[in-house]
C-alpha positions, 0 to 999 in steps of 0.5 A, spaced: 451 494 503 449 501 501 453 503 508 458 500 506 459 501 499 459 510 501 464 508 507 470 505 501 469 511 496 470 516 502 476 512 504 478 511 497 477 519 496 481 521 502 487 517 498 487 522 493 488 528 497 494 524 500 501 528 497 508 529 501 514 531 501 518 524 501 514 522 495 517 529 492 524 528 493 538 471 506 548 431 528 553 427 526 557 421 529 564 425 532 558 430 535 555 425 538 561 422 541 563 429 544 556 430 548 557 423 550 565 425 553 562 432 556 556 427 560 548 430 561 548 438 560 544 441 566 538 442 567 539 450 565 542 448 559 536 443 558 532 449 558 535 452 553 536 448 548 527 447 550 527 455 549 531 454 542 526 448 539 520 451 541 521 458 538 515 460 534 515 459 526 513 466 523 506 467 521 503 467 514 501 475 515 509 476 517 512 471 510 507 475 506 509 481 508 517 479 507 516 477 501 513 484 498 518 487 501 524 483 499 521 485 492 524 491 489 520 498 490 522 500 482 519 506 483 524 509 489 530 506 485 529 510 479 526 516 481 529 524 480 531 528 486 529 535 484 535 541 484 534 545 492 531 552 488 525 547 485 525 543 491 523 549 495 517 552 490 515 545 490 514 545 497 511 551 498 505 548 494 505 542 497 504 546 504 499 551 501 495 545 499 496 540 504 493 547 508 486 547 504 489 554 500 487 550 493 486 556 489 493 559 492 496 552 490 494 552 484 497 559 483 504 556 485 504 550 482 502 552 475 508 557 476 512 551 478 510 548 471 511 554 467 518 555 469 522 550 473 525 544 468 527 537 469 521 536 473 520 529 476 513 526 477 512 526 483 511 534 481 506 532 476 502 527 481 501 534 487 499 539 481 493 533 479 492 532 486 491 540 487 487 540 480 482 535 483 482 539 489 479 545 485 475 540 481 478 540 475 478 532 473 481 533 466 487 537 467 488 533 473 487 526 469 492 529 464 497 531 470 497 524 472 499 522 466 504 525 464 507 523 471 506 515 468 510 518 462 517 520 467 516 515 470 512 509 470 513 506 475 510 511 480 505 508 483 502 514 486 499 517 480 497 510 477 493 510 482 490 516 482 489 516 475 485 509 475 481 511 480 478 517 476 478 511 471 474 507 475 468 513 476 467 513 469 467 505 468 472 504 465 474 498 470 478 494 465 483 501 464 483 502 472 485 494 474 490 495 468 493 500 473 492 498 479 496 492 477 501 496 474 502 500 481 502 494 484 508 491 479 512 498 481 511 497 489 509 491 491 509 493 499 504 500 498 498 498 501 493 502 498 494 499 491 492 492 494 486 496 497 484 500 492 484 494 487 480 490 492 474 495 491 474 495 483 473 488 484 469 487 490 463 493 488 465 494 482 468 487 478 464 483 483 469 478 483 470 476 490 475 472 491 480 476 488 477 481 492 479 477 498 487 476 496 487 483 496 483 485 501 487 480 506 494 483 502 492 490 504 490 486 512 497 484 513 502 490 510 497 494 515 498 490 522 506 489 520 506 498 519 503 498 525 507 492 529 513 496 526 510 503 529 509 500 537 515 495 537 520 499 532 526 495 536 523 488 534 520 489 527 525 491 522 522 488 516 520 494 513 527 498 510 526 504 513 520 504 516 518 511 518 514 514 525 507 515 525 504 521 527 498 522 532 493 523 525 496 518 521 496 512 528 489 513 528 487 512 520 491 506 520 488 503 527 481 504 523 483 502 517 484 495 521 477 495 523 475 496 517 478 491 512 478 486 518 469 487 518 470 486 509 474 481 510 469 477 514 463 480 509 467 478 503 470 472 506 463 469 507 460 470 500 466 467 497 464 461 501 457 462 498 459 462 492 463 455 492 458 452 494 453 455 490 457 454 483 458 446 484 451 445 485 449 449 479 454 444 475 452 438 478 444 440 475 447 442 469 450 435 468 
């Protein structure tokens, strides 16, 4: 358990030091008597009708994943493009953070805030980003809180700013804003992960654990599905290709949350068993 408690908060932490670019800028009577008059199909015929009713239903896995997706992202439809000069020093600060250059990011991103108007949150979600990668938690918490002021429905820094939340203990606070994050964009699978480890290690509510773990599962295996067949899933609106990086974090992502699964699967069937014994001795 211990192992696996450091192995989600170093995962979880890698998150936070994730930023880019894209977050910045629906047999009747008359046919019978007509199959009747044309005779018996043939044989290549009767095996195509045998094709047809024998297509295989979609999973459940793949109508979860439909269904989130089919929900409006409310974050990409109410977001605000930055002006091209705004752009371009945002990007400059990004590069140099996302290169390890912490304190020249810092330097960037300050001047960016200084003096560049009409910022959107996605600007305030890199500038805490690059404030907890100098190991300033407080000018980072406020970074992310003022990104939730432009725009509430930035999942980014509601995550973000729940999992500092969560380092505190403040859990009601962190799952407020997990759901929210959830709420805002239902198809991100990260919040689902992040809220399933507040309430697996930290709520200990493992049945809720569970639905969020295997939410997380199925948006995972449908990314990758999409990336090694992109000609036969088209579920997810203009799913991007992965990077050798990003390949390999979402195949070990996979192994992982299919081993908590199979932990937290096994102490929510512990736990139906338990409690109605536990009620029928107090009756």
């Amino acid at each position: 358990m211990i192992y696996k408690h450091l192995v989600l908060l170093l995962l979880v932490a890698s998150l936070g030091a994730c930023s880019s670019i894209d977050s910045l800028v629906g047999t009747n009577t008359s046919t019978a008597n007509e199959t009747q008059k044309m005779g018996k199909p043939k044989a290549s015929e009767q095996e195509t009708d045998s094709v047809i009713t024998e297509v295989t239903p979609p999973s459940a896995e793949l109508l979860l994943v439909q269904s989130l997706v089919s929900q409006s992202d409310l974050y990409q439809s109410s977001k605000r493009a930055l002006s091209p000069n705004t752009k371009t020093k945002v990007v400059k600060a990004l590069h140099e953070y996302d290169n390890g250059e912490f304190e020249q990011s810092e330097k960037s991103i300050k001047k960016v805030l200084a003096t560049e108007l009409n910022l959107n949150s996605a600007v305030y979600v890199l500038a805490g980003d690059i404030a907890l990668a100098n190991g300033k938690k407080v000018d980072a918490m406020a970074h992310y809180r003022t990104a939730l002021k432009l725009n509430n429905y930035n999942a980014k820094a509601a995550n973000r700013l729940a999992m500092q939340l969560r380092e505190q203990g403040e859990f009601a606070r962190a799952e407020k804003l997990y759901t929210q994050a959830i709420n805002a964009q239902p198809s991100q699978a990260e919040s689902y992960r992040n809220r399933a480890v507040l309430y697996d290690l930290y709520l200990d509510e493992k049945a809720k654990a569970y639905q969020d773990y295997k939410t997380y599962s199925a948006l995972l295996k449908h990314s990758l599905e999409t990336h090694e067949n992109p000609d036969k899933n088209t579920v997810v609106a203009n799913a991007k290709a992965l990077s050798d990086i990003q390949l390999t974090s979402l195949k070990t992502n996979i192994k992982l949350v299919k081993r908590w699964l199979a932990d937290v699967g096994r102490q929510v069937a512990a736990l139906a068993i338990v409690e109605p014994n536990n009620s029928a001795g107090g009756n």
